[in-house]
ROTI-353332 format. One record per atom (N, C-alpha, C, O): residue number from 1; chain; atom name; x, y, z. Coordinates in Angstrom, 2 decimals. Layout:
REM ROTI-353332
- pos	unit	site	u	v	w
- NUM	A	CA	X	Y	Z
...
END
This chain:
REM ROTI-353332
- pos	unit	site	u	v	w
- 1	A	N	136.09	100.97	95.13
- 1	A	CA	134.97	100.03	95.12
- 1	A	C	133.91	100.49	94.11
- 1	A	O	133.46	101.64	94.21
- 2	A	N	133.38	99.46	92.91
- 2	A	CA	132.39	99.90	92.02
- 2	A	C	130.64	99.96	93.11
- 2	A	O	130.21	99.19	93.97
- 3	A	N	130.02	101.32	92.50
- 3	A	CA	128.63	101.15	93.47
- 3	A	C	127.90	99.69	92.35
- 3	A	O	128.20	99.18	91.27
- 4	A	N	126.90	99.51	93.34
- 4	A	CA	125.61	98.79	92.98
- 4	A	C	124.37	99.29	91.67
- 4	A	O	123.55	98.65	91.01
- 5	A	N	124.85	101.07	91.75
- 5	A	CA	123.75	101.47	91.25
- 5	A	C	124.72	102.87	90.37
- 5	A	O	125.77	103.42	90.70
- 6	A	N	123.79	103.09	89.16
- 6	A	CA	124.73	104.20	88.26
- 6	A	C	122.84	104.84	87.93
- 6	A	O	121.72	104.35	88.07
- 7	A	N	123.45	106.24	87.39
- 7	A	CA	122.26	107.20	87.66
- 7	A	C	122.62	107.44	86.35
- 7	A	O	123.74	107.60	85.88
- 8	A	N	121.49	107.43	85.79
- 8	A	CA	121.14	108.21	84.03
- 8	A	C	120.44	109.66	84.20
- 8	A	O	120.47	110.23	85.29
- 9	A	N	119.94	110.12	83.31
- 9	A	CA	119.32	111.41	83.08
- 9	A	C	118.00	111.47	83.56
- 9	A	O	117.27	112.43	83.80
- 10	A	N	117.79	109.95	83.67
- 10	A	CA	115.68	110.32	84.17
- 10	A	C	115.83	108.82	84.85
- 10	A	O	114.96	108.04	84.45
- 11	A	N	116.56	108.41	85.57
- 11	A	CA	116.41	107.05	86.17
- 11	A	C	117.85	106.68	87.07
- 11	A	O	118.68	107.57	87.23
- 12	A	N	118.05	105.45	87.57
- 12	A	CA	118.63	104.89	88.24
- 12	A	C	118.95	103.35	87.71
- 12	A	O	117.99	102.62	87.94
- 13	A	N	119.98	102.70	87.10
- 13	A	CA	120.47	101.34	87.40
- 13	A	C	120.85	101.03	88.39
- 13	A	O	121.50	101.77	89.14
- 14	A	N	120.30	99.07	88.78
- 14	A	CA	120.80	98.77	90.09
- 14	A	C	121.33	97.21	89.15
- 14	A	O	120.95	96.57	88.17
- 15	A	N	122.43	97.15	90.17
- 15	A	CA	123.10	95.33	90.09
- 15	A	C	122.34	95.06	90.94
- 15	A	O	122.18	95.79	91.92
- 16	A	N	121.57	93.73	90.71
- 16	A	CA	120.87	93.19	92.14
- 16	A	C	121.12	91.73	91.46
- 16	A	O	121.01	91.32	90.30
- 17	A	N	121.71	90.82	93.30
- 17	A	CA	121.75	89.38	93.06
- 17	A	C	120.48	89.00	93.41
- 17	A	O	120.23	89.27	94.58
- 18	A	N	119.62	88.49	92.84
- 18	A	CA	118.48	87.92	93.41
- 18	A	C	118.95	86.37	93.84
- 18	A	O	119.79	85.57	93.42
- 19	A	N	117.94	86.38	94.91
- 19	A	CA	117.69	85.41	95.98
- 19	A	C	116.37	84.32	95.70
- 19	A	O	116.04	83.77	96.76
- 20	A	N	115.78	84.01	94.85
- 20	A	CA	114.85	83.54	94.88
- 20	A	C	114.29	82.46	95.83
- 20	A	O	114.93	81.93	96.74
- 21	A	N	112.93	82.21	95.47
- 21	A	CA	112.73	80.78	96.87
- 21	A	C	112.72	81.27	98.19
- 21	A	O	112.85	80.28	98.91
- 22	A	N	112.63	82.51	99.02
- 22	A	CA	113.10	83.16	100.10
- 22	A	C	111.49	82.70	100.25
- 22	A	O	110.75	82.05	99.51
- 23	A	N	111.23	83.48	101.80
- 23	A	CA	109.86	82.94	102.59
- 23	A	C	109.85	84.63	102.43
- 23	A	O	108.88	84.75	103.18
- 24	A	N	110.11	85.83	102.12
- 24	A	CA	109.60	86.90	101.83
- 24	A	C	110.61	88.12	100.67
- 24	A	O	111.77	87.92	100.32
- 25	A	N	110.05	88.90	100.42
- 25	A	CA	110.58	89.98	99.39
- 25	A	C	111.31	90.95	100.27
- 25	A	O	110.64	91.61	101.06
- 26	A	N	112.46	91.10	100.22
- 26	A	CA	112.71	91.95	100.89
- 26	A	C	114.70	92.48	100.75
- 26	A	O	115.48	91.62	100.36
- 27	A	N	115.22	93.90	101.11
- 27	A	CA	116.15	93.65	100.06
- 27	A	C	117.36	93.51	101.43
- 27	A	O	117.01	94.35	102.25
- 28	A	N	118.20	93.02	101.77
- 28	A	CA	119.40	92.32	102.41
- 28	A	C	120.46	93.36	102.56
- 28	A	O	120.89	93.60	103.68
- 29	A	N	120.87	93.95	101.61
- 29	A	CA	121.89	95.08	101.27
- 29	A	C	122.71	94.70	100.44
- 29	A	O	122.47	93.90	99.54
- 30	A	N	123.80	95.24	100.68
- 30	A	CA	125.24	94.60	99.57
- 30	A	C	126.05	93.40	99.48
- 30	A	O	126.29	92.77	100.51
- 31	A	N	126.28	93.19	98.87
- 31	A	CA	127.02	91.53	98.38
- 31	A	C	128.02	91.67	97.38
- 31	A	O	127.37	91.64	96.34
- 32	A	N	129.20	91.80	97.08
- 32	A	CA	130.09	92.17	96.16
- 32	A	C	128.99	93.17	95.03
- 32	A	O	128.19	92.88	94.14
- 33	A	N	129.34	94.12	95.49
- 33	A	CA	129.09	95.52	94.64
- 33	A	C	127.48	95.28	93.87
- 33	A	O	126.95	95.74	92.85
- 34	A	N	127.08	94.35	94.89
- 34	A	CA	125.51	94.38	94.33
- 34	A	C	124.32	94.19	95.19
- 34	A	O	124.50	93.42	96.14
- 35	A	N	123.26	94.68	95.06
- 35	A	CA	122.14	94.86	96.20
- 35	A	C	121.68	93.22	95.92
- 35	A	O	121.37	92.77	94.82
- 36	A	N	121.73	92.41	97.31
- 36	A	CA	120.81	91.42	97.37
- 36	A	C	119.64	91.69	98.21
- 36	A	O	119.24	92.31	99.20
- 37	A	N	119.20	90.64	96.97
- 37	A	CA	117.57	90.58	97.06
- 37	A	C	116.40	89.34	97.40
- 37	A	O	116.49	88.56	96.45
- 38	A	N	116.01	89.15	97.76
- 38	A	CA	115.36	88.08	98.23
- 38	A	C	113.99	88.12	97.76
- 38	A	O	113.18	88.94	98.18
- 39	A	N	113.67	87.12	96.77
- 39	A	CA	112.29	87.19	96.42
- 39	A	C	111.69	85.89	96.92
- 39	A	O	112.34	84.89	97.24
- 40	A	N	110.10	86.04	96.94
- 40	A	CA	109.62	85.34	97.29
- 40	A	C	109.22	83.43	96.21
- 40	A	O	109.01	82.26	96.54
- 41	A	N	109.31	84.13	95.05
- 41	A	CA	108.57	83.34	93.72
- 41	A	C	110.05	82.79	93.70
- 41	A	O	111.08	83.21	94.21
- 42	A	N	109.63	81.14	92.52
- 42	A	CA	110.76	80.42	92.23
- 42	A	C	111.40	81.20	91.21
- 42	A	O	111.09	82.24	90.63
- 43	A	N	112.37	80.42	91.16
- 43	A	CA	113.37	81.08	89.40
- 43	A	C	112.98	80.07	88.52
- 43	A	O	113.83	79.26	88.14
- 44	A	N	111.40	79.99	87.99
- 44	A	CA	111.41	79.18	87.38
- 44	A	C	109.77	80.32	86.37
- 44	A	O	108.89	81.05	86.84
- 45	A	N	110.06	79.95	85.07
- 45	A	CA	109.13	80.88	83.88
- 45	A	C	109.02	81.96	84.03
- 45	A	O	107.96	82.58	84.09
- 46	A	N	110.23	82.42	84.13
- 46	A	CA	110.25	83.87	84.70
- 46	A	C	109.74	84.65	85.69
- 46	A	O	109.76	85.87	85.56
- 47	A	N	109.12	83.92	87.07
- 47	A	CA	108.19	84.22	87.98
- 47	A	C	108.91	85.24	89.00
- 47	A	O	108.41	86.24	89.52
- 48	A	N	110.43	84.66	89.16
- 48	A	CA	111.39	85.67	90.12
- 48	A	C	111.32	87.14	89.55
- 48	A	O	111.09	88.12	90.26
- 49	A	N	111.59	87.20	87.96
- 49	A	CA	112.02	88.22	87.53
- 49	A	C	110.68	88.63	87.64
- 49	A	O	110.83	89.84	87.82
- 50	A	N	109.49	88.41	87.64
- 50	A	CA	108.18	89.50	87.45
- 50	A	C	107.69	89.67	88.79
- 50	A	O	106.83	90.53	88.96
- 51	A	N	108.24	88.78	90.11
- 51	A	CA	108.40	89.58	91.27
- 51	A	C	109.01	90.66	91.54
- 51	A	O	108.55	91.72	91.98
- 52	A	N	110.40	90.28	91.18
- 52	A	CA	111.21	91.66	91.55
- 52	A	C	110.72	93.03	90.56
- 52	A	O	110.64	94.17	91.02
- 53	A	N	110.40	92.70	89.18
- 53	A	CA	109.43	94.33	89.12
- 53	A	C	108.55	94.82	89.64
- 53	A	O	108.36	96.04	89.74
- 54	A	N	107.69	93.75	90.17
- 54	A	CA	106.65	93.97	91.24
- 54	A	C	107.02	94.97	92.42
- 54	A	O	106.76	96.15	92.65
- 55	A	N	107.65	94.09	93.00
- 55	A	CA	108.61	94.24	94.17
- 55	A	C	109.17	95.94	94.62
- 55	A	O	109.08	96.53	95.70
- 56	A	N	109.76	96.36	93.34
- 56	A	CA	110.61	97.30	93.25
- 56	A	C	109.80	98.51	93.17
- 56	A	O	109.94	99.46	93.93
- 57	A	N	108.52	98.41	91.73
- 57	A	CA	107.55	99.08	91.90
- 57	A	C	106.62	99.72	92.99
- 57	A	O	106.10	100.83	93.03
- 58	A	N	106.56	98.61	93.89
- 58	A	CA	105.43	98.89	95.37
- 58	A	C	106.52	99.60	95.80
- 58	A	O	106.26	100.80	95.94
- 59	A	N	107.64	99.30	96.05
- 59	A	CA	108.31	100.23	96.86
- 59	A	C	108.64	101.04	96.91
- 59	A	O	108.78	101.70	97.94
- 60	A	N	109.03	101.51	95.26
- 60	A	CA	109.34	102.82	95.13
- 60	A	C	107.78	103.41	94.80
- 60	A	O	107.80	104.61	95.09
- 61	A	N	106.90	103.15	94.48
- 61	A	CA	105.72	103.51	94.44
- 61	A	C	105.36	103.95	92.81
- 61	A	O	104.39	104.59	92.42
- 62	A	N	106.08	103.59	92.30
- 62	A	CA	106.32	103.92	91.04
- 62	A	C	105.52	102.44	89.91
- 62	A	O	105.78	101.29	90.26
- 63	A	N	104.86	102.61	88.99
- 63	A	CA	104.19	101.95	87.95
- 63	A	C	105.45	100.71	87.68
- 63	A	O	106.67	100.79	87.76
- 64	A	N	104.51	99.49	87.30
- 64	A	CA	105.24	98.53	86.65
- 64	A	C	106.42	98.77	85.52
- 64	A	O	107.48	98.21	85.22
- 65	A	N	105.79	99.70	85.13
- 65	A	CA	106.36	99.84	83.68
- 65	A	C	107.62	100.58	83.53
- 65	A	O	108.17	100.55	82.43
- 66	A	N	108.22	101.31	84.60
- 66	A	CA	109.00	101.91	85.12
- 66	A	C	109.87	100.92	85.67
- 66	A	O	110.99	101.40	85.74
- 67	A	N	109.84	99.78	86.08
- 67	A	CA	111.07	98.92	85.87
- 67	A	C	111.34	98.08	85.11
- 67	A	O	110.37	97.66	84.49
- 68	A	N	112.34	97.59	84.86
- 68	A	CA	112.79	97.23	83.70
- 68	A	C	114.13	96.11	83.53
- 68	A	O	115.33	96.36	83.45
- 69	A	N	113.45	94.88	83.50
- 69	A	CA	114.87	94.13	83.91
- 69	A	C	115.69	94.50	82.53
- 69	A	O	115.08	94.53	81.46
- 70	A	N	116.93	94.74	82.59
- 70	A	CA	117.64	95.15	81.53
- 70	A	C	118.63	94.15	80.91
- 70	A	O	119.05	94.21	79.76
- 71	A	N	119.11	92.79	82.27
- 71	A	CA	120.10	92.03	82.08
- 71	A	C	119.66	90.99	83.01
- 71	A	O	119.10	91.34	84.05
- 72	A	N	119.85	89.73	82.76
- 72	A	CA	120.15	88.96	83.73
- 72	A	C	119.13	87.60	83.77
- 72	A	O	119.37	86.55	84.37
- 73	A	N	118.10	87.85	83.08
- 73	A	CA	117.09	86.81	82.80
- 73	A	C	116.84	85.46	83.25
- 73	A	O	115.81	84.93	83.64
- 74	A	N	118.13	84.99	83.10
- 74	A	CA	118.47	83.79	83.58
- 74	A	C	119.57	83.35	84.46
- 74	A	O	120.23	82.31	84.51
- 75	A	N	119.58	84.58	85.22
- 75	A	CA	121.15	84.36	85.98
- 75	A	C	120.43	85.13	87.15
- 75	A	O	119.36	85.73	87.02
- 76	A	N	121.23	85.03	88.40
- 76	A	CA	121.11	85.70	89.83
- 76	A	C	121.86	86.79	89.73
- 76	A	O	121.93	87.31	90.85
- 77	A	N	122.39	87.32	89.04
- 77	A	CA	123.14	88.53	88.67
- 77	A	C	122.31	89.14	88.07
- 77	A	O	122.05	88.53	87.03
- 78	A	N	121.54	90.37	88.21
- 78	A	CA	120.98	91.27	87.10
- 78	A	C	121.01	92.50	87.45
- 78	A	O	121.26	92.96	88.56
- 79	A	N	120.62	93.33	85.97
- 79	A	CA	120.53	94.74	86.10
- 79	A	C	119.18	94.95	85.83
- 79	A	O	118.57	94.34	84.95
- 80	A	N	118.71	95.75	86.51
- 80	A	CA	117.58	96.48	87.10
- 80	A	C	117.77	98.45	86.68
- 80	A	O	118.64	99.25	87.03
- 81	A	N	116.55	98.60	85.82
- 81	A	CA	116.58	99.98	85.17
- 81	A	C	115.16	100.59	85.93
- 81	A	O	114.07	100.03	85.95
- 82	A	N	115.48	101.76	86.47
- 82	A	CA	114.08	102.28	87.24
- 82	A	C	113.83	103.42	87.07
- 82	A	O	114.23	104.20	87.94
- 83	A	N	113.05	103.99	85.87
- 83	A	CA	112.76	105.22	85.04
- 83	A	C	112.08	105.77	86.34
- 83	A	O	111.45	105.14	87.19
- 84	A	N	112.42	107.31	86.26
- 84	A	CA	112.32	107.82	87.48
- 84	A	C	112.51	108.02	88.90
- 84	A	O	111.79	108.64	89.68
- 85	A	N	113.67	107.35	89.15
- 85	A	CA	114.12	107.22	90.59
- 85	A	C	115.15	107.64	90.32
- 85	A	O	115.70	107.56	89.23
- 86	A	N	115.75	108.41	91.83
- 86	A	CA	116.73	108.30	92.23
- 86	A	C	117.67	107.34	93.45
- 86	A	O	117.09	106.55	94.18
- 87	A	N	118.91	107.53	93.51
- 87	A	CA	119.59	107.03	94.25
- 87	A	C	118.81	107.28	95.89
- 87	A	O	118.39	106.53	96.77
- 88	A	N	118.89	108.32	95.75
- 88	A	CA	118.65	109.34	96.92
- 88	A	C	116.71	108.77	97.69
- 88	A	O	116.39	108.88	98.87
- 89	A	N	115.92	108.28	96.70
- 89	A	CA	114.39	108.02	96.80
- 89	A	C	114.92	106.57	97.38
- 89	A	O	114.53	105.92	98.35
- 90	A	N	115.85	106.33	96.49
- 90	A	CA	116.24	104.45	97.37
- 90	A	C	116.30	104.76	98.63
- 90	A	O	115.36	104.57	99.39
- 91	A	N	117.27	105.21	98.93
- 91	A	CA	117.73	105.30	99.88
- 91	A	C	116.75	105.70	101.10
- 91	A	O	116.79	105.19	102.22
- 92	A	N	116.06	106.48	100.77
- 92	A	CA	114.63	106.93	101.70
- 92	A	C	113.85	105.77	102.02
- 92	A	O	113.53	105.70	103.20
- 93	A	N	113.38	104.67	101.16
- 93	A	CA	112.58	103.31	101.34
- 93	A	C	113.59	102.50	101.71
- 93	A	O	113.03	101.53	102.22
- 94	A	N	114.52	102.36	101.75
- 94	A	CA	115.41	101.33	102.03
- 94	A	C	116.53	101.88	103.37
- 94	A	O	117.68	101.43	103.33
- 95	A	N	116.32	102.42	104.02
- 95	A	CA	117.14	102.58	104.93
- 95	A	C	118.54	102.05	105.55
- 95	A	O	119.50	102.58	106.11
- 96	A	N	118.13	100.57	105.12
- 96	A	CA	119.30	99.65	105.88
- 96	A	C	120.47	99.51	104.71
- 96	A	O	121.54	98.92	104.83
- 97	A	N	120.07	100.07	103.81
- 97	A	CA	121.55	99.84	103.43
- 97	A	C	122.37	101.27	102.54
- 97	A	O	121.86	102.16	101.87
- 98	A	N	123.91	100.98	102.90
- 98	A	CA	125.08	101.78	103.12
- 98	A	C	125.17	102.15	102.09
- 98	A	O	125.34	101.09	101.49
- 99	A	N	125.18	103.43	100.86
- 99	A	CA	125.56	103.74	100.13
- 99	A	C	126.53	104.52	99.75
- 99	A	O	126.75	104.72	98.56
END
């Protein structure tokens, strides 16, 4: 089984399906080899995608600028780049899901 998430030298990639249109932010767990996500904002002028950096930021506690949509812009499929995290820091804020 491919993971959700691959680890670089100073960061963490995640596959995340976003969910947009949801009644809150919040992340679901796995979905074919990718973290779903549920944002609150439409998928419309890019509002989903500048939630979920939002999003990702508060949680890991980490600066805007430190995430980084890398792929996916216009699709519910994306990759997500998070300078300075680890797998392991996810996993601490996110409890509910299986890695």
């Amino acid at each position: 089984m491919e993971n959700f998430y691959s680890s670089t030298s100073d960061g963490i990639i995640l596959k995340i399906k976003a969910v947009p249109n949801s009644s809150k932010n919040e992340i679901c767990g796995l979905l074919d080899n990718a973290l779903k996500v549920k944002i609150k904002a439409p998928a419309v002028e890019n509002k989903a995608n500048e939630e979920l950096v939002k999003f990702f930021s508060k949680l890991l506690k980490l600066p805007k600028s430190s995430v980084i949509l890398k792929s996916g812009g216009t699709s519910k499929l994306k990759s997500l780049y998070i300078e300075g995290c680890t797998i392991d820091k996810l996993k601490d804020v996110c409890g509910n899901i299986d890695v």
